[in-house]
N, C-alpha and C positions, 0 to 999 in steps of 0.2 A: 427075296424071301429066304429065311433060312433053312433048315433039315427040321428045327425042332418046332416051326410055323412064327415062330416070334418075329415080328419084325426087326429092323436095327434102327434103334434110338428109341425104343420103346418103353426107357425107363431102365434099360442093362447096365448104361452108363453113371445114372444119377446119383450112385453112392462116390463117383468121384466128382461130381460137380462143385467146384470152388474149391478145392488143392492146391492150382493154381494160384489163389488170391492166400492162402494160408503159407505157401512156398514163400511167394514174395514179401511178405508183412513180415518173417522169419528172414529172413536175406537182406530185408532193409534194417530190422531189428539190432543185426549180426554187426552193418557197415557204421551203422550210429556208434555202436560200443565199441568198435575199433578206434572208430575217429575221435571219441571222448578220450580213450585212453592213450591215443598218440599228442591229444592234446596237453593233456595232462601230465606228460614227460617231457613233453617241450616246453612246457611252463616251468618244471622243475630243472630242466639245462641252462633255461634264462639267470634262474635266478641264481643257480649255480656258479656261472659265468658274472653275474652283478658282484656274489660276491666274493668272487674270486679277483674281480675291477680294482674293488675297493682296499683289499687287503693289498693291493699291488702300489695303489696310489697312495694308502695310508703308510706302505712301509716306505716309500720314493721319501712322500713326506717328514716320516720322523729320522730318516737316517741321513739328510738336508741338516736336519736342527740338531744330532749329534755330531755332527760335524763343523758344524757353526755358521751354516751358508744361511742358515733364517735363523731366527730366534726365538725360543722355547724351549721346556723341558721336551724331546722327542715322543715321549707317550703321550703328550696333552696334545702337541701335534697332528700325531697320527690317529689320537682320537678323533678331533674335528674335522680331519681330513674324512676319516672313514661316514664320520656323521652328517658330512656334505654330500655322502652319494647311499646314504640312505641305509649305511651297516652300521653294529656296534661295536665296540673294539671290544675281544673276551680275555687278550694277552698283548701283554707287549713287553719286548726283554730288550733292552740296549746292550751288546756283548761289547768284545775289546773292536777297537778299530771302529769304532762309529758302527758295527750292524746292529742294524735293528731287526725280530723276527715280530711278524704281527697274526693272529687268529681275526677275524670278523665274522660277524653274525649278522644274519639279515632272515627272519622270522617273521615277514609280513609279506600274506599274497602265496605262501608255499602250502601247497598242499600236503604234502608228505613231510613236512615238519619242518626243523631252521636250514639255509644253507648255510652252510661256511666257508671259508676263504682264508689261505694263507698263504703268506709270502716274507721274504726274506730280503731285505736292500741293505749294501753300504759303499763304502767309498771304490771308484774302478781300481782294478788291481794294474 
């Protein structure tokens, strides 16, 4: 018994009954949104890295065919090379010496808008 005749549990408590169940709904609320948005930048690393691939193997490619080791113009080249892993070519410059500098684009599947890629190949020095 208490001082003021009230029992304990008498109904003193019940303005906090299920806080508990509102903490946790809030907590799990909280780890969903975290893990969407960790998803969501890791989706955008991938694709960042794809097209970072592709501008790597598109410039190997055209800067082979300015130099005469395949055959083509080097931008047609390093087009179809880019467009076999699934980017577009936005640039391509053949400078002196066989380099070649390529931009790619890969705008499918990005949440936060195009990745790109670029990269630079030519003969070893």
């Amino acid at each position: 018994m208490r001082a003021d005749g009230a029992r304990a549990g008498d109904g003193c408590g019940a303005v906090e009954r299920g806080s508990g169940t509102i903490l946790a709904v809030a907590v799990g609320l909280v780890v969903m949104i975290c893990m969407a948005a960790a998803l969501t930048l890791a989706q955008a690393m991938a694709m960042a890295h794809r097209a970072a691939s592709a501008a790597d193997l598109a410039a190997l490619a055209g800067a082979d065919a300015a130099r005469g080791l395949t055959t083509g113009d080097p931008c047609v080249v390093a087009s179809a090379t880019a467009a076999r892993h699934g980017a577009s070519l936005s640039a391509c410059t053949v400078g002196k010496g066989g380099i070649v500098e390529i931009r790619t684009e890969l705008d499918r599947g990005a949440v936060f808008g195009t990745a790109t890629g670029r990269s630079r190949a030519g003969p070893p020095p």
